[in-house]
C-alpha positions as CSV (number, residue, x, y, z in Angstrom):
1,X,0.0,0.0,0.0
2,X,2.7,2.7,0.6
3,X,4.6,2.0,-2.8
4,X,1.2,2.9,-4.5
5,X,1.2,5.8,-2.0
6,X,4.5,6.5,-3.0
7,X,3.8,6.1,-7.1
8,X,1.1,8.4,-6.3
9,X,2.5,11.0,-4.7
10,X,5.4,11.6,-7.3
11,X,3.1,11.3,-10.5
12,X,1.6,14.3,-8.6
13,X,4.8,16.2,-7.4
14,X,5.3,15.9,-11.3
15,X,2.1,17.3,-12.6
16,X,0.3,14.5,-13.3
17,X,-3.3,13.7,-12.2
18,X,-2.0,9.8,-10.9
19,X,0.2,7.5,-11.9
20,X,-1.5,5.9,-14.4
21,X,-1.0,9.3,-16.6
22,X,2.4,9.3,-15.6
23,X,3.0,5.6,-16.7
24,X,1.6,6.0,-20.2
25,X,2.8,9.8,-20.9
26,X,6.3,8.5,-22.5
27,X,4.4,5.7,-23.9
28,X,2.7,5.5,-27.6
29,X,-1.1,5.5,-25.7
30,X,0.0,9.1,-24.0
31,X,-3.5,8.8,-21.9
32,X,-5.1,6.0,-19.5
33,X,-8.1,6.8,-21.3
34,X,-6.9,5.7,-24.6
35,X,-5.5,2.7,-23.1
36,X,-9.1,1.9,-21.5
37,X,-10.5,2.6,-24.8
38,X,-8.4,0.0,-26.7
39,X,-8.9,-2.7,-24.1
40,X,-12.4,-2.0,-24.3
41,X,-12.2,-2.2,-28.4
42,X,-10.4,-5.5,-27.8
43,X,-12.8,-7.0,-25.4
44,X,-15.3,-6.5,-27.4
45,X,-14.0,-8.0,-30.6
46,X,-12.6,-10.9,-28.9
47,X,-15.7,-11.3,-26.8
48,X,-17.9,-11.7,-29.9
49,X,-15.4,-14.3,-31.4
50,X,-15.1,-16.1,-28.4
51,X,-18.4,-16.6,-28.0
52,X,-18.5,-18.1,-31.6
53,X,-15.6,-20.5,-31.2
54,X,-17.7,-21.7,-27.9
55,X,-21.0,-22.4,-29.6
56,X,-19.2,-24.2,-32.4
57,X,-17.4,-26.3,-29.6
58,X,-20.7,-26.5,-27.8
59,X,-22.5,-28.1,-30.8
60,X,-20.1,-30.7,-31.3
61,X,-20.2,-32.0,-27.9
62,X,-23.9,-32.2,-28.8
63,X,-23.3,-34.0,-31.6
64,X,-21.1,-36.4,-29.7
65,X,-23.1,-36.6,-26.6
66,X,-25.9,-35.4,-26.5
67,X,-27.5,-32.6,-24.5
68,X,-25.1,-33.0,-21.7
69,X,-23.6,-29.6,-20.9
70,X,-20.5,-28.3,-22.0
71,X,-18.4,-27.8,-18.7
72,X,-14.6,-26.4,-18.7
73,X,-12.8,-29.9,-18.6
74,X,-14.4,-30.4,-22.3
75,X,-12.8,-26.7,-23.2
76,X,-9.3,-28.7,-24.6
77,X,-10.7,-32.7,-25.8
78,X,-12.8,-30.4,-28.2
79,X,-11.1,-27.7,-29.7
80,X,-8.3,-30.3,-30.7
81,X,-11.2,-32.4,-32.1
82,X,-12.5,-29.0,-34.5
83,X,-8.9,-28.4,-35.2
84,X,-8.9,-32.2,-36.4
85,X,-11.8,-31.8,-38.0
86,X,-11.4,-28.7,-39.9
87,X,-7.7,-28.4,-40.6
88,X,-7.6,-32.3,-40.8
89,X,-4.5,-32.5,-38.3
90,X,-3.1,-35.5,-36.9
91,X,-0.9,-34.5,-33.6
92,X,0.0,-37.9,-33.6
93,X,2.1,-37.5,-36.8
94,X,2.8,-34.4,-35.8
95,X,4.8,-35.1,-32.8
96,X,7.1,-37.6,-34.8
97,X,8.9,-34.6,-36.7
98,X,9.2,-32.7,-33.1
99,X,11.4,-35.0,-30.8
100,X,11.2,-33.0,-27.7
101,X,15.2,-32.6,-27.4
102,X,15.1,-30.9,-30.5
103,X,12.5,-28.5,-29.5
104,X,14.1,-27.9,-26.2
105,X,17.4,-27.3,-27.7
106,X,15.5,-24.9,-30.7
107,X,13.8,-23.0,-28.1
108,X,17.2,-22.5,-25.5
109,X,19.0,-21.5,-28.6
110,X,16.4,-18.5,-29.3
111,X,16.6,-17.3,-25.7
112,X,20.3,-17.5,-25.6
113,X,20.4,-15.1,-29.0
114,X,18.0,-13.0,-27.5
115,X,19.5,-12.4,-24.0
């Protein structure tokens, strides 16, 4: 509680309204309320396809099961079956071309070139 005091008081002691305007006044938003505007955009757009992705999901359980209802622990079994379905992908045959060493070794390699 006393570092957000703190954050506070400074953004003040430097003009600023809060620290929230501070925070975002050398960044490309320049305002809190245009970064609360474009997380609200992006809610909203995701939101809408979210809830499309979900009824698709929901109507293949249905399909599957019947009119038992779609809980969270059916979230991952059925978006790999659509991605099966739709973008005909075996994960199986997949998983033969990754090796996990290799992957390891790919992914330590990028973060040592990055850091």
């Amino acid at each position: 509680m006393i570092q957000v005091q703190q954050r506070h008081k400074y953004a003040r002691l430097l003009g600023y309204s809060c620290y929230a305007e501070y925070a975002v006044d050398v960044r490309m938003a320049k305002s809190p309320t245009k970064v609360f505007e474009f997380l609200n955009d992006i809610s909203i757009r995701i939101n809408d396809l979210a809830m499309r992705e979900l009824d698709i999901l929901k109507d293949l359980k249905k399909k599957e099961e019947g009119e038992f209802p779609f809980g969270i622990e059916d979230l991952l079994y059925y978006v790999k079956r659509v991605e099966e379905q739709n973008y005909d992908l075996d994960f199986g045959e997949i998983k033969q071309y990754l090796p996990i060493s290799l992957v390891l070794s790919g992914i330590f390699k990028i973060v040592q070139d990055l850091f």
